[in-house]
N, C-alpha and C positions, 0 to 999 in steps of 0.2 A: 380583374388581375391588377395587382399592383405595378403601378408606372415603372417602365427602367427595371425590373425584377430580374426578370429573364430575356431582357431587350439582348441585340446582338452585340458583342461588348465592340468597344474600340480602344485600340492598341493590344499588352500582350494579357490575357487571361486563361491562368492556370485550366488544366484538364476537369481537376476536378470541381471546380466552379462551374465550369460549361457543363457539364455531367449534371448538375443538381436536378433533381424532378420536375416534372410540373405537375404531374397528376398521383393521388395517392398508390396509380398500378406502377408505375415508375418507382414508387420509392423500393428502395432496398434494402431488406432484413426489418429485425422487430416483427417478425409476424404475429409473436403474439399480444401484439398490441395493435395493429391496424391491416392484420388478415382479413380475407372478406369474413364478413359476420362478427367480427372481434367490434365487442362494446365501444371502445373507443373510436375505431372506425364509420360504426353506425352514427355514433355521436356525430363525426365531421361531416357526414355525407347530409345527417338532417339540419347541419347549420347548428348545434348546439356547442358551440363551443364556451372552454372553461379554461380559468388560470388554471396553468401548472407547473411542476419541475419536472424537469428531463435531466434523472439522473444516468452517468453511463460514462466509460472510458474516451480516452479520446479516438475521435476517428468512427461512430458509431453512428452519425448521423445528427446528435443533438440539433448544430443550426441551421441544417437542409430540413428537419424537421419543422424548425418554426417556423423556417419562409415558405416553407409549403402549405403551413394551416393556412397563415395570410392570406394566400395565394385561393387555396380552397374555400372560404370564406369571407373572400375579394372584402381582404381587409389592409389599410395601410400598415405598412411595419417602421416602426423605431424600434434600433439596436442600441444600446449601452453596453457598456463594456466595461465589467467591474475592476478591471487593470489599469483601464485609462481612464476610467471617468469619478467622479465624487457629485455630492448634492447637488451640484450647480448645473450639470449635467440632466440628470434627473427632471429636476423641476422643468430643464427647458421640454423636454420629451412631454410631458404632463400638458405643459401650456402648449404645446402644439396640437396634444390628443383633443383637449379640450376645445381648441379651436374650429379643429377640424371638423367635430361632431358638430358644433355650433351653426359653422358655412358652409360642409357640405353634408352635414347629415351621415359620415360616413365612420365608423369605428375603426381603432386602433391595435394594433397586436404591437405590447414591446417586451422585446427581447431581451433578457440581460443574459449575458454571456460570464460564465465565471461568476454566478452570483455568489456562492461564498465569500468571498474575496471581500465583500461590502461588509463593514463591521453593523453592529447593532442597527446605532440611529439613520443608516443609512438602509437599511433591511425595513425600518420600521415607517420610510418615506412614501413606502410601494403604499402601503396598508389601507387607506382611505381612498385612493384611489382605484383599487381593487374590491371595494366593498359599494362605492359607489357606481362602478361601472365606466370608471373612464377609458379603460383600458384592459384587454386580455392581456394578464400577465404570463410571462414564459421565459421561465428560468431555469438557465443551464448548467451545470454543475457535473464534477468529477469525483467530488466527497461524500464522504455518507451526509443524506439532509439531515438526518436524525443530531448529528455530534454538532454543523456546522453552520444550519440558518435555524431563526428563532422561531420557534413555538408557535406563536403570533401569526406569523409568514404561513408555516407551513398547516395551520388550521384553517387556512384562504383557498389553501392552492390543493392540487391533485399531485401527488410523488409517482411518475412512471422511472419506471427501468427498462435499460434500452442494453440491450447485452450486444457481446461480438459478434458481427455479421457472421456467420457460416458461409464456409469456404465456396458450398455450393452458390449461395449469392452471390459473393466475392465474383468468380466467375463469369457468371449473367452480366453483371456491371462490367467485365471488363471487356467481353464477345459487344455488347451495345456501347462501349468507348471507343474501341476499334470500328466497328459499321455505322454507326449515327452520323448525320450531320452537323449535330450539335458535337461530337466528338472526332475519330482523326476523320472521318468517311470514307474509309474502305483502303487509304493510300499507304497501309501497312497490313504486313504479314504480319501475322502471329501465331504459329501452331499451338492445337489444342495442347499438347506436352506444357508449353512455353506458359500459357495461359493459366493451367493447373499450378505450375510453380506460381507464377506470382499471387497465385491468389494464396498459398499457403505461405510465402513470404511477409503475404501481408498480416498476417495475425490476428485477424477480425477488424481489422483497420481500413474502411472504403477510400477513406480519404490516403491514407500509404498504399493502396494497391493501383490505384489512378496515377498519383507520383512517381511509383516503380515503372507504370506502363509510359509515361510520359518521357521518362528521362531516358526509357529504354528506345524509345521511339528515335528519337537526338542520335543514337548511336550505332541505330539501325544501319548494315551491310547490306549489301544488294544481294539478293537468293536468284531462284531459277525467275526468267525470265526479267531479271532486272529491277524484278521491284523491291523495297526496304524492307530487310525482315528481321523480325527479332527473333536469333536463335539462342539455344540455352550459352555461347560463350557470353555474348551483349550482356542474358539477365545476371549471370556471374560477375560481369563485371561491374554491372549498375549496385548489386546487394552487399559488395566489397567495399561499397561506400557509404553504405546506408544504416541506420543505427535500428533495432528492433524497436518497440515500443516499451519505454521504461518511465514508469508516471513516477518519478520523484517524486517524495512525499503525499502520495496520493493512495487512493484504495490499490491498485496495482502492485506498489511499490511494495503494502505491509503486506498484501496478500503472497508476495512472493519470497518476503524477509519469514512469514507464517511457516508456507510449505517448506523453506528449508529446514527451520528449525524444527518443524514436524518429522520432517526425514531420518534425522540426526536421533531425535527421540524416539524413532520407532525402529530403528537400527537397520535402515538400510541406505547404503552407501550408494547405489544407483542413484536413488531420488537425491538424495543431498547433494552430490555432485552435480546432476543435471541443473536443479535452481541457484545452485552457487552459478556455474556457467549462463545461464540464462540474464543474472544479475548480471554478471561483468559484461556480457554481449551486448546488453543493454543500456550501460554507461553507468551502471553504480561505481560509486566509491570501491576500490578494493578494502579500503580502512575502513569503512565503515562492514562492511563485510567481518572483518578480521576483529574487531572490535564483539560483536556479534556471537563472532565462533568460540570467544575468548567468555561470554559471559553462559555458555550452552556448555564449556566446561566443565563451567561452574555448578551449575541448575542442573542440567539433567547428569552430569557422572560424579563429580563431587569425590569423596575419597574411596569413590569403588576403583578409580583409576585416576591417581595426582596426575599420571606424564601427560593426562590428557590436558590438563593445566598447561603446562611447563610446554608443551609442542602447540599450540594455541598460541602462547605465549612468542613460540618463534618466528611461528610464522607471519604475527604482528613484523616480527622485525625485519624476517626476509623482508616484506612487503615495502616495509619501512626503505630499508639498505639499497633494493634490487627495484625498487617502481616496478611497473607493467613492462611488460609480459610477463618477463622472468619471475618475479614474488608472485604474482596468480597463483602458478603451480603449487608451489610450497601450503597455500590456502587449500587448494584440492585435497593435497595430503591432510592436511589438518582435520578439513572436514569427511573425508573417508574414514579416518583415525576416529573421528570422536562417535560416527555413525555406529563401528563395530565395539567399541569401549562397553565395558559392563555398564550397565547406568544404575543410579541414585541419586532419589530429588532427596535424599534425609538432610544434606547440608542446608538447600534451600529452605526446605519445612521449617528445619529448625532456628535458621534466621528470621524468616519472617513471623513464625509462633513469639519467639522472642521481642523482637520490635513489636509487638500488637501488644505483650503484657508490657513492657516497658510503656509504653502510650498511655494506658491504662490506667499501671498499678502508682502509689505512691512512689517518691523519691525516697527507697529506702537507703540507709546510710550502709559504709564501707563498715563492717563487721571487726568490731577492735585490733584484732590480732592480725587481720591483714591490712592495716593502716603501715602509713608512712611514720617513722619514726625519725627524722634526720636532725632534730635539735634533741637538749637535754629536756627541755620541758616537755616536749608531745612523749617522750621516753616517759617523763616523770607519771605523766596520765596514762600509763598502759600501751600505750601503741604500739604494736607488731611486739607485747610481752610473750604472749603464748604463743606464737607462728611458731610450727613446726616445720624446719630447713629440710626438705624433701631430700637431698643429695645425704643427708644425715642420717635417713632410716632405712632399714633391710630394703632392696631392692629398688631404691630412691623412690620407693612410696610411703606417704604419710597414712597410714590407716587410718581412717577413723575421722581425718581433716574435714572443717567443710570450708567452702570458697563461695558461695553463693549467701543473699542474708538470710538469718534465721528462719524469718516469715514465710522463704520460700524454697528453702535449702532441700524440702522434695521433690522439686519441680526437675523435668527430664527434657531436655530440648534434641539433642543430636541422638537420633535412633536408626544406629548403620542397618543398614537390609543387607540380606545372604546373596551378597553379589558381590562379585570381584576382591578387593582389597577390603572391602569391609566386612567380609566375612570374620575376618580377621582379627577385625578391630571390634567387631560386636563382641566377638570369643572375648579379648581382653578387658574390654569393660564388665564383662561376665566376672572375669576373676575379681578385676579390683572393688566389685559389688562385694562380692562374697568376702574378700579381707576386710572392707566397709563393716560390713556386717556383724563380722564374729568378733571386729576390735573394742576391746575393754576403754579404749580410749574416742570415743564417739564425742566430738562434739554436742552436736544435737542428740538428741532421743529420738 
């Protein structure tokens, strides 16, 4: 066992530190990664241990993970920490691994915490070290590996995924926080009721459900016979202060920015309010939120329904004028509103079909007759000679006009679908097709 690991701390050490495992039956959730029989776990029981990453939310175990291989594989541990450390950091970790193997024969597990976080040539310092065997690498991470360590790194290592602990776990951790020695030992109530909440408070988070138990502990009232108990007003009072889990910029974060927007496009207003609410409970931006709702407008209703535009657009502003609490609401509306709205991705399609030929094609030029004219000589050369003044012709259409350049003047970008307001608008480009069409006056052929 590593030295100091799991010694008995001195002075004040959080719950959930005291809590961490020592043996693989202790550890909690990830069964299907170190369940009995589960490959990985065979791995560790035979002493076969491998660099890896431990990808997964926060709160799921990642660094009771590592110090537990350590521990199971009575190996020393070095921690880095890609927040606070750089190169210099590193190399010393390296020459201690190295030393250590040297004078005591004894291998190394190091940890890095937040390895994303470590740009390229720092990513690329592990590499020989890890190929050479100075060291079991074990790196933690909350981002997808794939987008954010290199290529290099992750043809070294093993990618696990460690998902939210299940409530039922949740639980068991917090019945052995409450009774253990290493935890309060026994000098708190907690009814089974009280326990089921927190553990679904915690949101798959061991490390928030320890917290909740700990701080609930602090504020523990005396029940029957006098001893501290935490009842549902305490955990009310503790969760009133406590923020859900909201990874900022993290898988979390897009996966919950995803489901709203998936709500919204699939036209039901329960779900989209629910992740709107979930975000704000969580500590998102409202602006960034409103921002969002403003471009979901756009994308998925487009002109089956403009006010969904225009009411997006307000509720930026409530949000703006009113801050929090008050402009929230106003967002709710927005996002109920756009949930039931007729949708149409045609505006999108058709911008982005557009930019992809534009990218493409030649810099074709501005077609004579729709040129600027504003001296006598661009006049002298033709410019805007044959433009036909639309306010000028039966029903302020130009029959026959074209606006687009020659080369491409049959190309179709904006194609309204039979929904909502553009049912309407498809109708009318119908007609002005057909005046197109039978006009004697055709630009192009």
């Amino acid at each position: 066992m590593q030295e100091g690991l799991f010694d008995e701390a001195t002075g004040f050490e959080p719950l959930a530190a005291r809590m961490r495992p020592l043996t693989l039956d202790d550890y909690v959730g990830q069964a299907h990664l170190v369940g009995p029989g589960k490959p990985l776990r065979r791995a560790l029981e035979q002493g076969q241990l491998h660099s890896m990453i431990l990808w997964g939310p926060p709160g799921v175990g990642k660094t009771t993970f590592a110090r537990l291989l350590a521990n199971v594989g009575d190996l020393a541990f070095e921690t880095v920490s890609a927040v606070l450390s750089g190169v210099k950091d590193i190399r010393g970790a390296v020459d201690r691994a190295h030393h250590r193997k040297r004078a005591e024969g004894r291998d190394t597990l190091l940890f890095v915490d937040e390895v994303h976080r470590f740009n390229k040539s720092q990513q690329d310092a592990f590499l020989p070290h890890i190929e050479d065997g100075t060291f079991i690498f074990v790196g933690a991470t909350t981002e997808n590996p794939s987008f954010e360590l290199n290529s290099a790194l992750l043809s070294r290592t093993r990618v696990y995924v460690l998902k939210h602990i299940e409530d039922d776990d949740l639980r068991r951790l917090l019945v052995r926080a409450v009774t253990s020695e290493r935890g309060l030992k026994g000098a708190l109530v907690v009814p089974g009721p009280v326990i089921e909440l927190m553990a679904r408070a915690a949101g798959g988070d061991a490390r928030r459900a320890l917290n909740i138990l700990e701080v609930a502990a602090d504020l523990a009232e005396p029940g029957e016979g006098g001893q501290p108990t935490v009842n549902e007003a305490v955990l009310e009072q503790v969760l009133q202060t406590s923020l859900r889990r909201f990874d900022k910029g993290g898988d979390v974060f897009y996966d919950q920015i995803s489901a709203l927007h998936k709500s919204v496009r699939g036209s039901d207003p329960d779900g989209a309010l629910y992740w709107l609410c979930r975000m704000l409970d969580g500590g998102c931006d409202p602006l960034y939120v409103a921002r969002r709702l403003l471009r979901i407008a756009s994308e998925d209703i487009g002109n089956a329904d403009p006010r969904a535009l225009r009411l997006a657009m307000d509720a930026w502003d409530a949000q703006e004028r009113l801050g929090s609490p008050e402009g929230e609401l106003a967002l709710a509306q927005a996002a109920t509103y756009l949930a039931l709205a007729p949708k149409s991705n045609a505006v999108y399609k058709a911008f982005n079909q557009c930019m992809a030929d534009i990218r493409q094609d030649p810099d074709y030029e501005v077609p004579v007759h729709l040129r600027n004219a504003p001296t006598k000589l661009l006049k002298s050369m033709g410019h805007g000679a044959e433009y036909r003044y639309a306010h000028d012709e039966p029903d302020a259409f130009a029959a026959g006009e074209a606006y687009l350049p020659e080369a491409i003047h049959h190309r179709r970008y904006y194609q309204p679908v039979s929904r909502g307001l553009e049912i309407r608008l498809a109708e009318k480009r119908a007609r002005l097709d057909e005046l197109n069409n039978a006009s004697d006056t055709r630009r192009y052929p």
